[in-house]
N, C-alpha and C positions, 0 to 999 in steps of 0.2 A: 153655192159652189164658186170657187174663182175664176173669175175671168184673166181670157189671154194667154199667154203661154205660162209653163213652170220655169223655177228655175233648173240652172242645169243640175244633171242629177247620173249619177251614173247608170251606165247603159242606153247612151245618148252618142252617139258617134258621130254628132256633129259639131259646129263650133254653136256655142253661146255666150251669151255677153257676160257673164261670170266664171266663164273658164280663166285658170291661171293659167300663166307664160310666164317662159322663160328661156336665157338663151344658153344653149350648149346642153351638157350630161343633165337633167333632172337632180336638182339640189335636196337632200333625203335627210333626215335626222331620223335617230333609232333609239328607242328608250329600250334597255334591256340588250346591248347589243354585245353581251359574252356570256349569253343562255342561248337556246338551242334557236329559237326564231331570228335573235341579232347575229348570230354566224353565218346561218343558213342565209340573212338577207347578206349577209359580205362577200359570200361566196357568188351570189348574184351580179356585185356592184364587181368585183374582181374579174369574172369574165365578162364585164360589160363596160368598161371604163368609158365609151362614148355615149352612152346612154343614160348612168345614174355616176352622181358624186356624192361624196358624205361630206353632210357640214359638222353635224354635233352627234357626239357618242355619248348615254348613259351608261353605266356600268355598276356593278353593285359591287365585290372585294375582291373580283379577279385582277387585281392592279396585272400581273403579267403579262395576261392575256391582251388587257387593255392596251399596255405598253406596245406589244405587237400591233393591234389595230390603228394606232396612234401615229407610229412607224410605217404602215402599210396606205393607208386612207388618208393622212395628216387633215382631221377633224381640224375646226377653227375654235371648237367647245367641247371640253367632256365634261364630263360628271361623276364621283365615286361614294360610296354610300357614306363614308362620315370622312371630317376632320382630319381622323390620324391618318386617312390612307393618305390623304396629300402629298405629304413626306415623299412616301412610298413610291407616290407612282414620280413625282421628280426626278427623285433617284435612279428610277429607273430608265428615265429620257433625258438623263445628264449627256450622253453623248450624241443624244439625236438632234439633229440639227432645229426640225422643225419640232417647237413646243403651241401645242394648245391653249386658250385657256383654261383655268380647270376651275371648278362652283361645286364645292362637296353639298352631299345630303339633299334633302325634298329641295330646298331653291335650285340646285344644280337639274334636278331632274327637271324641273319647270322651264329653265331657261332652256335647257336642249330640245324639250317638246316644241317651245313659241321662238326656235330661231330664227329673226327675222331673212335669212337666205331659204330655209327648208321651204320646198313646195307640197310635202310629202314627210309625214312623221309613222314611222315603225311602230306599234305598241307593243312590243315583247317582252314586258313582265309581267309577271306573275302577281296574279291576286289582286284585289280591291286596291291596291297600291298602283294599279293603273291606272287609275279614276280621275284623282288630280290631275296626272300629265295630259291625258287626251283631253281632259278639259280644257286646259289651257292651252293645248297646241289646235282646238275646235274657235277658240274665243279668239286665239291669234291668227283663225281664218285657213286654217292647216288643212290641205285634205289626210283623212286617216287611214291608214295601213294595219286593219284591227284584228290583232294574233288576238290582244287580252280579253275574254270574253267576259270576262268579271264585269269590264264597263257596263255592259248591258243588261247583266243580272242584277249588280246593283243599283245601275244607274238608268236605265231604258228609257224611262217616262223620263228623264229629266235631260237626257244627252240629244238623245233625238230630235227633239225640238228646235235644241242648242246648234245642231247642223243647221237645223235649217234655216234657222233666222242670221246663221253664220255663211249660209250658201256653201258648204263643205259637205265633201265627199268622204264617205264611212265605207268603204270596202274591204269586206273579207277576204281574212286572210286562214282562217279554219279551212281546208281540202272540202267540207262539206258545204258550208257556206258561201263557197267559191264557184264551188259546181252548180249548187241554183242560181245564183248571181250571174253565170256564164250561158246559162238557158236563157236569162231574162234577155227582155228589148230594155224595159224601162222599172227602174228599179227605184225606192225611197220616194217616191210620192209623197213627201210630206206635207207639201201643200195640201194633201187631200186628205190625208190620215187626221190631222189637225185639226179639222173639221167635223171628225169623226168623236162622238162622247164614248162611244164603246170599239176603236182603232182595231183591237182583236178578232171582229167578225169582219175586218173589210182586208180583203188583198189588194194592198199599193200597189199592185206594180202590174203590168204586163206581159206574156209569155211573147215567146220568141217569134216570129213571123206577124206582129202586132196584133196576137189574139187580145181581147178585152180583159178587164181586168177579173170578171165572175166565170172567163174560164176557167179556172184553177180550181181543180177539186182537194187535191192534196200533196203536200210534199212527205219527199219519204226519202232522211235521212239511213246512210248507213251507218253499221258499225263492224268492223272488222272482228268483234269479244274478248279484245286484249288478250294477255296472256294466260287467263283463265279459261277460256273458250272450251276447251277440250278436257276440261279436268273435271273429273266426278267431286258430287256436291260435297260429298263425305271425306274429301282430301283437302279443302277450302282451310279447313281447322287449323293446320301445318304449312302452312304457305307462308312465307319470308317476304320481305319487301326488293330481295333480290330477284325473288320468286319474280312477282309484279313489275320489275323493269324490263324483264326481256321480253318486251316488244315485239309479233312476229314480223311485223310489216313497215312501223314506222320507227324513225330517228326522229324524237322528241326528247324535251326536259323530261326530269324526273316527275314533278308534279304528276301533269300529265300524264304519263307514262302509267303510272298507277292509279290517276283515275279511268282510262281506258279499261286497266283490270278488272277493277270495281262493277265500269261503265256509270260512274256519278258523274265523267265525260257526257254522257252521251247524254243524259237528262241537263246539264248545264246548255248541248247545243240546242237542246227542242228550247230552251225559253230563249235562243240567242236567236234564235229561225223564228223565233214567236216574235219579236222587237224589230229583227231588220226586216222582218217579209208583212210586216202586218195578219201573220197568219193566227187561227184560233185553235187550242193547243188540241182538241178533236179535230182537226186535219194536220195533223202534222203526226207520224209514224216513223218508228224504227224498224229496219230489220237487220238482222246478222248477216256478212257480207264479209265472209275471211280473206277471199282475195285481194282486197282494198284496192279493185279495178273500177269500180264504178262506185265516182264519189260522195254521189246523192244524187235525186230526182224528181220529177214534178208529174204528177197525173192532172189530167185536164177533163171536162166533163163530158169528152167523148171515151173518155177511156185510153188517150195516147196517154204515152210515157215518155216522156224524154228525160236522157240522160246524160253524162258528163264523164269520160272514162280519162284517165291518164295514171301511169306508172305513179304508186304510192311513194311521193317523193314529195315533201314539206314545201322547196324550193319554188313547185311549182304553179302552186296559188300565191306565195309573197311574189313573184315575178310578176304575177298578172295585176297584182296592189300597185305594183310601181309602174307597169307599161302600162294598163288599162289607159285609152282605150284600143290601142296597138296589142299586136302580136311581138313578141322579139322573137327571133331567132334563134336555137336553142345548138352547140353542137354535139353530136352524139357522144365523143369521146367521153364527155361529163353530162351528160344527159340522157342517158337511156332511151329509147323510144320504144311504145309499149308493142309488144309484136302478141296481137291478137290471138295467133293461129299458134302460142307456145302454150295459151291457158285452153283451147279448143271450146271449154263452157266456164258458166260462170257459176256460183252457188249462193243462195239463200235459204236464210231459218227464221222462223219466227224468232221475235225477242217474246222470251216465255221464261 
């Protein structure tokens, strides 16, 4: 076992000699930032301008959109999915004062991951196309803000390491993910898992009040059951992909949006809770949870539960990626606060 202390590792709220600094708003880069997690984090930095700035924006063919962000944020770097958009988005910031530089296609995405001002890189794209960037925003020492769960599906055994011998912080930004991350003390033990030939039978981390680490009997992801939830099996047949976006509870992308429906969401986050919690996937459980008040949980081997409740709002685990290990301040006019006594109970169902 290693001797001395670890290094720092989230769920650590104190100073270590591998914490970054920096002076003023926290300097943020966003890979994917005109899909449903890059807005959702702008709308963060927007009501937060003393606390978070944007240095580099990727963007995939919303040049318009981008145009706006560009105008709002004045990035030092963007990025657009190929060549021709370049033109495009020029044109579009011919009369705006402050121009970016702009790096089309996968280099563009890499430079925005590894920019050398970001202390804090967003993963909010989609699919195994996230892979590269958090890699290299891991190699160029970046702590991660990780929407993209692909990373860890496809990449698990190979990124996690890469944190750690990079001394970078991987926090969840999944509602589910967030919530056992926000239960924990001490979380990504990699020092220890590392040492581990079979990492899936040992829980890294710590629960909350410095219970040990063989506390943990299980976590128990929920799931809201997308928009299929309440439909008889025998109607499944006629279901439209419009069918599958209306979401009852969440503002997410499409993707997403309809794997919720499916629930091939929900199976992508047991192997994403199997990688960042070191759990073994026979402790790890789903149940049906329509209210999406309570956003996952942890059993301990007395039988407590603890859990993580907040208003089904996307905003509200990317907030905690970029304040961790701070609270912000949230104001109600744009931020709802959950008023317990309007749901009176809560409901669950097996996943069956």
């Amino acid at each position: 076992m290693q001797q001395g202390p670890p290094p720092a590792w989230p769920g650590q709220a104190v100073a270590e000699p591998g914490r970054k600094s920096w002076d003023g708003p926290k300097p943020i880069s966003i890979v994917g930032s005109t899909g449903s997690i890059g807005t959702q984090t702008l709308d963060i930095v927007a009501e937060n301008p003393d606390k978070f700035k944007v240095v580099a924006l990727a963007a995939g063919s919303n040049v318009t959109l981008l145009a706006d962000q560009i105008k709002t944020f004045k990035p030092q770097l963007v990025s657009v999915r190929n060549e021709s958009l370049v033109a495009e988005l020029k044109m579009a910031l011919e009369d705006v004062e402050h121009k970016p530089e702009i790096i089309p296609g996968e280099e563009g995405i890499v430079e925005v991951a590894r920019h050398p001002d970001a202390v804090t890189v967003v993963t909010g794209i989609v699919g195994c196309a996230g892979l590269k960037p958090t890699v290299a925003a891991i190699e160029a020492g970046k702590d991660i803000a990780l929407a993209n769960k692909e990373t860890l599906i496809a990449g698990g055994p190979f990124v996690l390491p890469l944190a750690h011998k990079h001394n970078v912080k991987i926090l969840p930004a999944d509602s589910e993910h967030s919530a056992i991350f926000q239960k924990s003390d001490f979380l990504f033990r990699l020092d220890l898992v590392i040492q581990n030939d079979d990492f899936r039978n040992y829980f890294p981390f710590q629960c909350i009040q410095g219970l040990p680490e063989d506390a943990l009997r299980r976590i128990i992801l929920t799931a809201s059951g997308g928009a299929f939830r309440d439909l008889p099996v025998e109607k499944l047949k006629d279901v439209k992909v419009a069918d599958a976006l209306k979401h009852p509870n969440w503002n997410m992308g499409k993707k997403i949006t309809v794997d919720s429906a499916t629930l091939f969401n929900k199976g992508l986050e047991v192997i994403e809770a199997h990688y960042l919690f070191g759990a073994d996937y026979d402790n790890i459980e789903i149940v049906i949870h329509p209210q999406s008040i309570i956003h996952s949980m942890v059993e301990t081997q007395d039988s407590s539960v603890l859990a993580q409740l907040g208003w089904p709002d996307m905003r509200l685990p990317i907030l905690y990626t970029l304040s961790w290990p701070d609270r912000i301040y949230c104001s109600e006019t744009t931020w709802p606060r959950l008023d317990l006594c309007k749901y009176g109970f809560v409901i669950f169902f097996y996943l069956t």
